[in-house]
Structure formats: C-alpha cells, structure tokens
DRENDRENTOR-825524 format. One line per field, with one value per residue (C-alpha): residue in one letter; chain; x, y, z. Coordinates in nm, 3 decimals. Example, Ala and Ser with C-alpha at 12.3 -4.5 7.8 and 13.67 -1.06 7.14 Angstrom:
2
rest = c(A, S)
kette = c(A, A)
X = c(1.230, 1.367)
Y = c(-0.450, -0.106)
Z = c(0.780, 0.714)
REM end
This chain:
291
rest = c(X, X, X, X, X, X, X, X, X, X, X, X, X, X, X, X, X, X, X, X, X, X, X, X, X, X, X, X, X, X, X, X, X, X, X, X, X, X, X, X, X, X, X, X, X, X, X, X, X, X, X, X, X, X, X, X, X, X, X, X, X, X, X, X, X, X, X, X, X, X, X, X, X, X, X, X, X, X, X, X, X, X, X, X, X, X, X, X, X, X, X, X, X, X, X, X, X, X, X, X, X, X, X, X, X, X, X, X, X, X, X, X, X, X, X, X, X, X, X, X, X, X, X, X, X, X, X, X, X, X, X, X, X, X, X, X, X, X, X, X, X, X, X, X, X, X, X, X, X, X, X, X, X, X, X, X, X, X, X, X, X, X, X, X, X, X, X, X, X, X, X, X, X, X, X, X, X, X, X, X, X, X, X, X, X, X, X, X, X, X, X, X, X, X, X, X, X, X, X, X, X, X, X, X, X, X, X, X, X, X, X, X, X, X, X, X, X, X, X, X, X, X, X, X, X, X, X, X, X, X, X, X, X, X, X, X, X, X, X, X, X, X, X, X, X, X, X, X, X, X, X, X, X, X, X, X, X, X, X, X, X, X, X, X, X, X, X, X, X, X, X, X, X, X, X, X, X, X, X, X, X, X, X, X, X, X, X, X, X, X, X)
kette = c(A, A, A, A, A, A, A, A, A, A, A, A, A, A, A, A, A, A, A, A, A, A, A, A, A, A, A, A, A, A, A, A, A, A, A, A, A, A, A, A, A, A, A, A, A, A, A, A, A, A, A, A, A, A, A, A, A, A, A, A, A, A, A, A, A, A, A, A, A, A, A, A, A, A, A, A, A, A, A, A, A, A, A, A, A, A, A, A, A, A, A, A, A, A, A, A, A, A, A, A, A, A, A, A, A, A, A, A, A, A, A, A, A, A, A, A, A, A, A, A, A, A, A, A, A, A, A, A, A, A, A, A, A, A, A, A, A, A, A, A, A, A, A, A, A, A, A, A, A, A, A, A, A, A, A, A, A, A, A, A, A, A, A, A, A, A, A, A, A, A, A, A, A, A, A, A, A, A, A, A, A, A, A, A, A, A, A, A, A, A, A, A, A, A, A, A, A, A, A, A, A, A, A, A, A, A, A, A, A, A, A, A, A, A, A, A, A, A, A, A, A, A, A, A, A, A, A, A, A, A, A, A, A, A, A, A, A, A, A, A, A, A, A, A, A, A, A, A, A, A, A, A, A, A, A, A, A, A, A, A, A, A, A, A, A, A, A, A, A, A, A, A, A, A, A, A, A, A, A, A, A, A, A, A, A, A, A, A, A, A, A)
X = c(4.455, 4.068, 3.898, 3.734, 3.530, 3.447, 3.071, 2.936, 3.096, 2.964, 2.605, 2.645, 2.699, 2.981, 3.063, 3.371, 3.367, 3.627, 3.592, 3.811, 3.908, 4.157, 4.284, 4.326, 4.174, 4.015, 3.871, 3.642, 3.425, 3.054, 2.939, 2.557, 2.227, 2.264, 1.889, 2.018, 1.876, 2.245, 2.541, 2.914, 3.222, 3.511, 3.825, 4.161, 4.447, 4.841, 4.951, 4.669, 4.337, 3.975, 4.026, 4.132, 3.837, 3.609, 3.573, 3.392, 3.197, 3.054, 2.952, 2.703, 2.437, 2.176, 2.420, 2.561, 2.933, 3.133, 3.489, 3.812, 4.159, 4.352, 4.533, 4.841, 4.761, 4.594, 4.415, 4.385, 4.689, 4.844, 4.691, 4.927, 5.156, 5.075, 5.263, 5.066, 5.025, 4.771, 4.606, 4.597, 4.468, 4.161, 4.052, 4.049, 3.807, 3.620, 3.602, 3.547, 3.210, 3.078, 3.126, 3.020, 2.866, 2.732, 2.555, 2.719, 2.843, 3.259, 3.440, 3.806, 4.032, 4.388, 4.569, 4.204, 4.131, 4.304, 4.224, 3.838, 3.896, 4.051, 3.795, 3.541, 3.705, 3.799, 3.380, 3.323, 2.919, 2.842, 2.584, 2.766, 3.226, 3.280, 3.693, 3.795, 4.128, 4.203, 4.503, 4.480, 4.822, 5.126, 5.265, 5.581, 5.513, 5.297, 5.399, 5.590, 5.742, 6.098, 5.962, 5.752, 6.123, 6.276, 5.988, 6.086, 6.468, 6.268, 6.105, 6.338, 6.640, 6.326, 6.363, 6.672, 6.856, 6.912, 6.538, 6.560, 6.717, 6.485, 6.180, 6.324, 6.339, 6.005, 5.809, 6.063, 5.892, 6.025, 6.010, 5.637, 5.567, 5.774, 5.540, 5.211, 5.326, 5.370, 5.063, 4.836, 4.745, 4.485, 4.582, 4.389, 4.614, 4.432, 4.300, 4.689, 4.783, 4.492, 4.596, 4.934, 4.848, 4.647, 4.960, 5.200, 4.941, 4.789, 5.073, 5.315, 5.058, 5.138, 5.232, 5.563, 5.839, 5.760, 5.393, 5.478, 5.715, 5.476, 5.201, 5.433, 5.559, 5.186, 5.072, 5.321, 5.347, 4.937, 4.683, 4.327, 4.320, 4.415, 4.031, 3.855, 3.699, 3.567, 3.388, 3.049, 2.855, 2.828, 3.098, 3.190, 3.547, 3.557, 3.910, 4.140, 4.251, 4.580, 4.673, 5.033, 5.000, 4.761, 4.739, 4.384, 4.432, 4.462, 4.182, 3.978, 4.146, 4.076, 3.649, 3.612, 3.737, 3.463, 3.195, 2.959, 3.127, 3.124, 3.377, 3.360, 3.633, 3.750, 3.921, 4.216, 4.252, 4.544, 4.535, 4.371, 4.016, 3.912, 4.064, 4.042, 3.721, 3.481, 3.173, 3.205, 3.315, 3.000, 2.779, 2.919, 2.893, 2.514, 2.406, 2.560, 2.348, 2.051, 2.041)
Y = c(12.128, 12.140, 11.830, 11.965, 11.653, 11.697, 11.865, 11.573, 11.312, 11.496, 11.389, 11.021, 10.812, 10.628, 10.334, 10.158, 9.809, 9.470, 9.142, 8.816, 8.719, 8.414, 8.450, 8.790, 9.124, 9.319, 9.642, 9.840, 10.105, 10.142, 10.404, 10.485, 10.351, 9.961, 9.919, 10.085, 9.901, 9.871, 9.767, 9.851, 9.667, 9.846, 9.786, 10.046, 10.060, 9.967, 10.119, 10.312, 10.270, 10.335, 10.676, 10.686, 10.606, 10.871, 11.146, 10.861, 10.748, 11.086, 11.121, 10.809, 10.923, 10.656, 10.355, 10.187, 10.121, 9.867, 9.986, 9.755, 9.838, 9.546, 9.316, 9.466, 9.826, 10.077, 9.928, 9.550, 9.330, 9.115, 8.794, 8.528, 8.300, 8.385, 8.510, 8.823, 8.721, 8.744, 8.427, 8.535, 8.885, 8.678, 8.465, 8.691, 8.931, 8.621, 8.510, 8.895, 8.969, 8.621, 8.735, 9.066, 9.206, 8.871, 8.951, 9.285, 9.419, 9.474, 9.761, 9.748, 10.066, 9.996, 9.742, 9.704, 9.639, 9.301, 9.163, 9.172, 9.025, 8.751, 8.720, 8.731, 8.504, 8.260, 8.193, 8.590, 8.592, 8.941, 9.074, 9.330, 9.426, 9.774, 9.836, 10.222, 10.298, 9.910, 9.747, 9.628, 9.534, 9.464, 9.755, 9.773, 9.802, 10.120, 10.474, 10.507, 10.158, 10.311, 10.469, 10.117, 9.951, 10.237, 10.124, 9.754, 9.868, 10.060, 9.818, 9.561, 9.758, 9.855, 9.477, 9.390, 9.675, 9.618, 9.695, 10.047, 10.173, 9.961, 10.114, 10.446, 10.433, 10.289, 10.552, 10.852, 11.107, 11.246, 10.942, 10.977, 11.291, 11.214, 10.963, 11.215, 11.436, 11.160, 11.055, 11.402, 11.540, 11.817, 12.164, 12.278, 12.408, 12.353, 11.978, 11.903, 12.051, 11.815, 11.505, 11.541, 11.602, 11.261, 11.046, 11.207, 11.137, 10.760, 10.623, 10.510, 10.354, 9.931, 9.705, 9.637, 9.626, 9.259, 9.261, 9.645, 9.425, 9.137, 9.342, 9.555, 9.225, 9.077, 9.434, 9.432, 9.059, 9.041, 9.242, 9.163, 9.080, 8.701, 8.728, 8.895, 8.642, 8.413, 8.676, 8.640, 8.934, 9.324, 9.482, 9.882, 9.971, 10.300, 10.463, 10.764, 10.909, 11.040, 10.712, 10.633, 10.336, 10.139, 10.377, 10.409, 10.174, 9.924, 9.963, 9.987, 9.641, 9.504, 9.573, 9.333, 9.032, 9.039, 8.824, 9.137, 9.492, 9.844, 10.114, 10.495, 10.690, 11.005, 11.234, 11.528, 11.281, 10.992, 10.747, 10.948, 10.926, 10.858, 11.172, 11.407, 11.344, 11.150, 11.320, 11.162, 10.836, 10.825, 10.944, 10.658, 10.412, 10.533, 10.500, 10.109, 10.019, 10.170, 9.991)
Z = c(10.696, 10.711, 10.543, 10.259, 10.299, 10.682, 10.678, 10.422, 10.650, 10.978, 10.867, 10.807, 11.217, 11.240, 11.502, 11.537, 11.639, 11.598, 11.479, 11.530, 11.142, 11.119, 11.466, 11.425, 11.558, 11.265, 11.325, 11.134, 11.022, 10.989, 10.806, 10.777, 10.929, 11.042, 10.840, 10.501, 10.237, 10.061, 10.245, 10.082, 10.215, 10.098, 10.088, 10.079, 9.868, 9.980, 10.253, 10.332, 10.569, 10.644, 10.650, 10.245, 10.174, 10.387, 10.070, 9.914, 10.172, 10.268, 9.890, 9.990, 10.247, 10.248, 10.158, 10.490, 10.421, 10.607, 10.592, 10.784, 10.788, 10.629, 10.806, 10.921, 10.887, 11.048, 11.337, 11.236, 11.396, 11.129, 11.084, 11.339, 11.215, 10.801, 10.481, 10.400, 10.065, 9.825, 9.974, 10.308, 10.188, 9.990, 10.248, 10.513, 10.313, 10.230, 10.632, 10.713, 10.453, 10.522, 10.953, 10.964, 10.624, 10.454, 10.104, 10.080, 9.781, 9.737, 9.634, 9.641, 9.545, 9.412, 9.582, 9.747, 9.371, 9.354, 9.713, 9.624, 9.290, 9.430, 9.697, 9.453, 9.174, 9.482, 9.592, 9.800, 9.779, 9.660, 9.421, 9.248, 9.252, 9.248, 9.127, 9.186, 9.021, 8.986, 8.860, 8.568, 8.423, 8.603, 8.793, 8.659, 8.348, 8.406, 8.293, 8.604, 8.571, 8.652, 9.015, 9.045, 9.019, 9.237, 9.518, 9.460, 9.585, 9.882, 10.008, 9.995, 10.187, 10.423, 10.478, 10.442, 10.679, 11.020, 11.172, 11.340, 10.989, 10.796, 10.961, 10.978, 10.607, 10.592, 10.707, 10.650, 10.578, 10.272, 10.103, 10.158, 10.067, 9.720, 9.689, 9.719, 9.542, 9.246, 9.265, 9.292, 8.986, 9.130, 9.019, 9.356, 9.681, 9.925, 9.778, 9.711, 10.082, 10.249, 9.971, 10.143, 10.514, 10.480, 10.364, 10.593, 10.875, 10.772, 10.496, 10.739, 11.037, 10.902, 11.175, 11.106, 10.770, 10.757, 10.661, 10.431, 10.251, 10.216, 10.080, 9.835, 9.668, 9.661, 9.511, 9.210, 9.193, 9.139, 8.925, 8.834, 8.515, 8.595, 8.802, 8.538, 8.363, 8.682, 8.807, 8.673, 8.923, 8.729, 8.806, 8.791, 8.726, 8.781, 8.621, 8.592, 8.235, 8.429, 8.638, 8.638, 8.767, 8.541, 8.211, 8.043, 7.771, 7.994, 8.207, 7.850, 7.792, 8.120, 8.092, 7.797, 8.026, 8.246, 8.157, 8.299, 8.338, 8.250, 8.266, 8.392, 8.301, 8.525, 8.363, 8.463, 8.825, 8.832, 9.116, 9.401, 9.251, 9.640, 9.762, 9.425, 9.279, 9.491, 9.423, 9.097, 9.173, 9.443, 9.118, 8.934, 9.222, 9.311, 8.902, 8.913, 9.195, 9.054, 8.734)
REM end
C-alpha cells in the first residue's frame, strides 16, 4: 500500500544511528538538519515504533526530530537485567535526552504519552511537553473498557502459555488486525488500507512476550494524570473527539491539572491522530512552538 505520507517524508534526510542507554543498545532516528534551530524527541505509543510516528514528522520540515524505538521494540534491545516498568521506561528517556538530544523538547504519543510525563515529572530538562492522543484516565475505564479487559486476558495467556504458543498468539495476526480496525475511525480506503498495512507490518516487531507483557501492564497500570501537576514547562495536549481509549471529557479534565497547558481538540479521528490526521497535529505542534 503506497504511503500516502511518502513524498513529504522523501524531502526531510534521515540518518540512523545507536546509542548505549543503561547498558543497553538504543537505536534511533534523526529526522531533519543536525543545525535546526528546534530539536523534537519523540516518543511512540505501545507496541509500536519510529516508524508510527513518520506522518507526523514529515508534516515538520524545518524542525529536526530525534525519534528512538523504545526499549524492547523495534530496533532497541531491552534494557539487561530490568523490569520494564514504568521506572525503567522514565529513566531511560531521561539517560537517552540528557545523551543524545539534551535541551530538546518531548513529545510522547499514547503510551509514549505517559513515559515522557514521567520523565518530565521525575527531573527530564525540556523546555516545552508535547502529549498527542495522551492518556488521561485509566484505560480500563475508557469507552472500550470491556476490549481494554479482553487485552488484559491477551496478554497475560501471551505470558502465561508455553512460549512458542504464547508468542504465536502474540503477534497472530488476526488478533492485530482486530485491533486496527478498532482503533481507525477514517472513513477513507485507501488511509484505512495503509493504517492497517502499518500494524500488520510494525505491531508485532517487540523483543520478546516478556518485555510486551511488561509494557501492557505498565500502560494500563499508569496514566498521566498522577504527573500533571509537577510538570511546570507549557505543555500541548493535543486530543481526539473519537478516542476510545481516553474519551474527550477526560482529556478536557486532564488540561486544568497542569500548572501550564493548553488543549487542541481533533475532531472525526480516535487514537491514530499520528497516522489519520497529522497535518493537523503538525499545525498544532508548529503554533505551540511559535508562541
């Protein structure tokens, strides 16, 4: 399926390169000019990777945008000999902005969402948080709270089964596609067809069920409301009228406990604001930094 996406990122270079973050091998993205005035770390959501985050990016000539694959996904090894909980997730984002990107500003998307916060609440230096579709109440008590506690059975016998079944079941291929489709709300064929073609290709590359299972338990376990109010820098949450994960109201609810934010609201898009409406999310994004 073409990337509808594909000439806008063809302009901006790209470079590839690794770092060594808490004994582990982290590798990453730059997008953009290495002298850009602006530099964007930015983090992806659960089970996802650089890539996700690519429609956005390409919406953001001029803006240099620092982009790793989290620990245990994608191309980054899992950090040795740790719990991939919502500690380890913090203070390897800390370690990784203060090593390669130090002073740049954080956006996190979803699950990305609550890693940054933390980062951020915990002593990240940044100038500015930037939150696309973040979670902002507890995930399973969302408007799809009864697929949340389907997922929780998932990942758990994904666990629990002997490990060729568990894994098998992990990144069946179904399953993820049922998941996609969930989550979509574009009325567009050929945007649903490519929104689709991305999971099935980048949903199931995570390390191992070990670290999938630690992540899913940090993701529902953990939201950033509990950050909100330590985090002092202007922050952007940018959010989807349609998201079934954290429902408008809520991300209304979860602006006023920042000392410093403002909300833009998306609407007729759910939780794929990254891969169904970027140009608008870049819009927002480019506005924030202006002022």
């Amino acid at each position: 399926m073409p990337n509808p996406y594909a000439p806008l990122l063809a302009e901006i270079p790209v470079q590839r390169r690794t770092a060594e973050i808490l004994g582990g091998t982290t590798a990453y993205w730059i997008y953009g000019d290495d002298t850009a005035d602006t530099t964007i770390v930015a983090v992806h959501g659960f089970r996802g990777e650089h890539h996700g985050l690519e429609p956005v990016v390409a919406h953001l000539p001029g803006i240099r945008v620092v982009s790793p694959d989290l620990p245990g996904f994608g191309e980054t090894a899992p950090l040795p000999g740790r719990t991939h909980d919502l500690d380890a997730y913090a203070a390897w984002l800390r370690a990784f902005v203060e090593s390669e990107a130090p002073g740049a500003i954080v956006l996190g998307h979803s699950f990305g969402s609550i890693v940054a916060s933390a980062a951020v609440a915990g002593g990240l230096a940044t100038p500015r948080l930037i939150l696309v579709n973040p979670i902002g109440a507890p995930a399973l008590e969302g408007p799809r709270g009864v697929l949340t506690r389907l997922a929780v059975f998932y990942y758990l016998a994904g666990a629990r089964l002997p490990r060729p079944l568990g894994d098998a079941l992990l990144r069946n291929g179904v399953i993820v596609r049922v998941m996609s489709v969930a989550m979509a709300k574009t009325r567009e064929p050929e945007l649903r067809r490519f929104v689709h073609e991305q999971h099935d290709t980048y949903f199931s590359r995570f390390a191992d069920r070990d670290v999938l299972h630690d992540a899913f338990v940090t993701s529902v376990s953990h939201d950033v409301r509990a950050f909100a109010p330590r985090i002092t820098q202007p922050t952007l949450l940018i959010a989807a009228e349609k998201d079934d994960i954290t429902p408008i109201e809520a991300e209304r609810h979860l602006a006023t406990l920042f000392p410093d934010a403002e909300l833009v609201e998306i609407p007729a898009v759910g939780h794929l604001i990254h891969y169904e409406t970027p140009a608008a999310a870049a819009s927002a994004i480019r506005e924030f930094l202006e002022r």
